[in-house]
N, C-alpha and C positions, 0 to 999 in steps of 0.2 A: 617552473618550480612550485609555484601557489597551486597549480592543479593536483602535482602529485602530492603535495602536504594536504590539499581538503580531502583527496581521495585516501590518504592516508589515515588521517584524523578520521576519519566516518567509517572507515572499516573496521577501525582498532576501536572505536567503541562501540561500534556492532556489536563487535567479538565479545567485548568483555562484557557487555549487556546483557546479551544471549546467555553467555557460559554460566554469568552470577544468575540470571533467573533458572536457567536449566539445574543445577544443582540446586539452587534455594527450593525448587520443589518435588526435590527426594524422587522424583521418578523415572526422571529422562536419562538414558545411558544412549553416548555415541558410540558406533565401529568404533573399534580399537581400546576402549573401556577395558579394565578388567570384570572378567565375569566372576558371579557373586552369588551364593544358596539363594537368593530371592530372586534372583532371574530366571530360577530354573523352575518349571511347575515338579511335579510328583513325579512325572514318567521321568523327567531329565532330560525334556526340552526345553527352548527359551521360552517364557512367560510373554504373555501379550504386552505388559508392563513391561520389560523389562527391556528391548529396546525404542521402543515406539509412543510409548503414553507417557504423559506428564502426573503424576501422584496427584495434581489437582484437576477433578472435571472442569474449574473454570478456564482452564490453559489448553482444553483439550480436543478435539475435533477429530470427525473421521470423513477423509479423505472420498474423492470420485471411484479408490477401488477398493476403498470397505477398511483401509488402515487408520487408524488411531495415532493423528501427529497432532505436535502440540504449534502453540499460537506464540512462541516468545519471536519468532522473528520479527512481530509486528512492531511491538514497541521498539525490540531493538533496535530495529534499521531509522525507524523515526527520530528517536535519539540521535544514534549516528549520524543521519542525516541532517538534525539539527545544527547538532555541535559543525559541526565540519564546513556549514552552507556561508559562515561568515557572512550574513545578511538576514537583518533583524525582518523585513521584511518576508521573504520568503523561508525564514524560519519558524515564525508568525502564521505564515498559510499552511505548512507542514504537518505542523504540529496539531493547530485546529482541524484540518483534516482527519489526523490519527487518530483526536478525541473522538470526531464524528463516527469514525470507523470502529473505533473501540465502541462504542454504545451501541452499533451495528451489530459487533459480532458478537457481543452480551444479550441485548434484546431485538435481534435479527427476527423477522417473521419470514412466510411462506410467498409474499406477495413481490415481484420483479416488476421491474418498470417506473417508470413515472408518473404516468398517466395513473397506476393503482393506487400511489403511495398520496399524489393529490387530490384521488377520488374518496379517500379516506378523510384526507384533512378537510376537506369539505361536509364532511358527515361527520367534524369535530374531533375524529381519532388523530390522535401525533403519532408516525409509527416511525423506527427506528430509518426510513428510507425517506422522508419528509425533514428525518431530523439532518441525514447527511445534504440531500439537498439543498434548504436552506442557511445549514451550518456552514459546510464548507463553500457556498456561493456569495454567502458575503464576506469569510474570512478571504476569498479570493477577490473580493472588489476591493476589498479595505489593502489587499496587498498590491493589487496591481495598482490603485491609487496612489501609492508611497512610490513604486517602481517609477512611475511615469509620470510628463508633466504635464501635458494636454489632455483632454478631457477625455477625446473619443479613445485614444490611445489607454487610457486609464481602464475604461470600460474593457477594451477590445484584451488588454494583458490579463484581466481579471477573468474575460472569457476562456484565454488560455489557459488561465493556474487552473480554474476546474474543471473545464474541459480534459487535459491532461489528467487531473485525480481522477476522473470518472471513467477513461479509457484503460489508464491502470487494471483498472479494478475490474472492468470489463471483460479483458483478457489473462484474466485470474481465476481460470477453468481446471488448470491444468497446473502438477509437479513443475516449477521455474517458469512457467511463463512470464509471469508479472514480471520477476525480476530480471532475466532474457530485454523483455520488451525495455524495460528504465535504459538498459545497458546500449540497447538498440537508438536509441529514443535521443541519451542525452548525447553519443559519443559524436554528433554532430554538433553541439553546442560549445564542446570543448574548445573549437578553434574559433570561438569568441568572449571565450572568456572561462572563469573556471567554476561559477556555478552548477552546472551539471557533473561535476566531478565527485561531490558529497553525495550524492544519491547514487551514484553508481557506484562507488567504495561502499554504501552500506548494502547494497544491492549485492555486489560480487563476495561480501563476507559471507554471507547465506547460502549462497546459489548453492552449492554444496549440500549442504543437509536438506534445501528444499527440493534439488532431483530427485534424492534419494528420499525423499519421502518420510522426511523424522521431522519436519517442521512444513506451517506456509505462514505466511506473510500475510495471511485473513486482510478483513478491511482498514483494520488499521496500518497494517503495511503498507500496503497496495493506494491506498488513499494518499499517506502521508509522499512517497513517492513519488507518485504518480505528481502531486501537487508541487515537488522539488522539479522534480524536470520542468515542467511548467511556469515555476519561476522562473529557470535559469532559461527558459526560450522566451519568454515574455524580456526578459532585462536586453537579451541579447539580439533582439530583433526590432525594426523600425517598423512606421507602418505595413507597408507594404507585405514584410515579413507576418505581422502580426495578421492582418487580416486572413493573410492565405492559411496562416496555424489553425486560426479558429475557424475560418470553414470547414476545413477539414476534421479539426474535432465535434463540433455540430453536425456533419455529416455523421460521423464515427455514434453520435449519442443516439442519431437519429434510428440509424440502422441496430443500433443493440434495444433499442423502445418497439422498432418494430419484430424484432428475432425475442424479446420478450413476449409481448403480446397473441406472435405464432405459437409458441409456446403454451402459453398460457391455455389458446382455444384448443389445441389439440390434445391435454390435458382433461381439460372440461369436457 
């Protein structure tokens, strides 16, 4: 019963998160909207605005196939995800995640990896990929500290909450991924408990409008997320559990630093 009220709780204010930003900024219309003389351009087709972009460029992004969707899933789902997570502590990681993300996808630069973003900070620049690293790796130490009572245990949970956010975010390429992969991710965690159930109800409020490509879940989603599952498998697992999490997302960061940096040369 606690899982289906957290999953409940965090999609219903998904929802109403999303809906009150979408309308608050005059521009976002869903399927099924009535059409309206400003949706239509001159000739009397629909308007690039008129189901796809958000009235505010700061809401607004264009997609891997050249569409124009906006960012309110981010905040929403993190919201939702908060309220819903019933855990100060892994609401705490969430959330500071989101922040990180949000700063990301405001003052986001051209630069991927890790290895760029500390070659920087070494040459004195803070860049927006320096800020999520060291933001959300210690909002995740400070929470897997609360989570846990032993020391290494403490450390090893805090490697999974960012671990997770950063894998998130990872496989946030693509229309639903991100939110697919949470769905993927926590429904194993369900049968120990019901933290993973808040991130998957904000997660599945979306999915919808992010297949179809009228919204994503930017870093701030995909972060604050990614960081919820991560709690609810860090609470819900013992040692043993917890170290095999975190090798495997250490691997996972490893392999997207090196698919970064291919990248990067081939590029150059």
């Amino acid at each position: 019963m606690r899982r289906l009220a957290s999953f409940g709780v965090a999609a219903g204010v998904t929802r109403a998160v999303y809906e009150g930003l979408r309308r608050s900024s005059g521009g976002q219309r869903s399927a099924g909207d009535p059409l309206s003389v400003g949706d239509l351009s001159p000739s009397g087709d629909l308007s690039s605005g008129g189901l796809a972009s958000s009235g505010d460029p700061r809401w607004t992004r264009t997609n891997h196939a050249g569409r124009s969707v906006d960012l309110f899933a981010g905040p929403a789902t993190a919201l939702g995800a908060a309220v819903g997570s019933g855990s100060g502590p892994v609401a705490f990681a969430l959330l500071a995640a989101a922040a990180c993300g949000a700063y990301d996808d405001v003052k986001g630069d051209h630069r991927r990896g890790f290895r760029a973003h500390l070659a920087a900070l070494r040459d004195g620049e803070v860049t927006s990929g320096a800020v999520k690293l060291l933001g959300i790796g210690a909002a995740s130490l400070a929470a897997g500290a609360l989570l846990k009572d032993r020391p290494v245990d403490k450390v090893l949970a805090g490697v999974v909450i960012a671990g997770s956010a950063h894998l998130v975010n990872l496989v946030d390429v693509r229309p639903g991924r991100a939110g697919l992969a949470v769905l993927a991710l926590g429904a194993p965690g369900l049968l120990r408990g019901s933290l993973a159930a808040a991130p998957m109800g904000a997660a599945a409020a979306v999915l919808g409008e992010d297949l179809g490509e009228r919204t994503m879940l930017g870093d701030t989603g995909a972060h604050a997320l990614g960081a919820a599952v991560g709690g609810a498998i860090a609470a819900g697992n013992g040692r043993f559990g917890l170290v095999a999490h975190a090798a495997g997302l250490v691997a996972a960061a490893a392999w997207g630093e090196w698919d970064a940096a291919s990248r990067a040369r081939s590029s150059g």
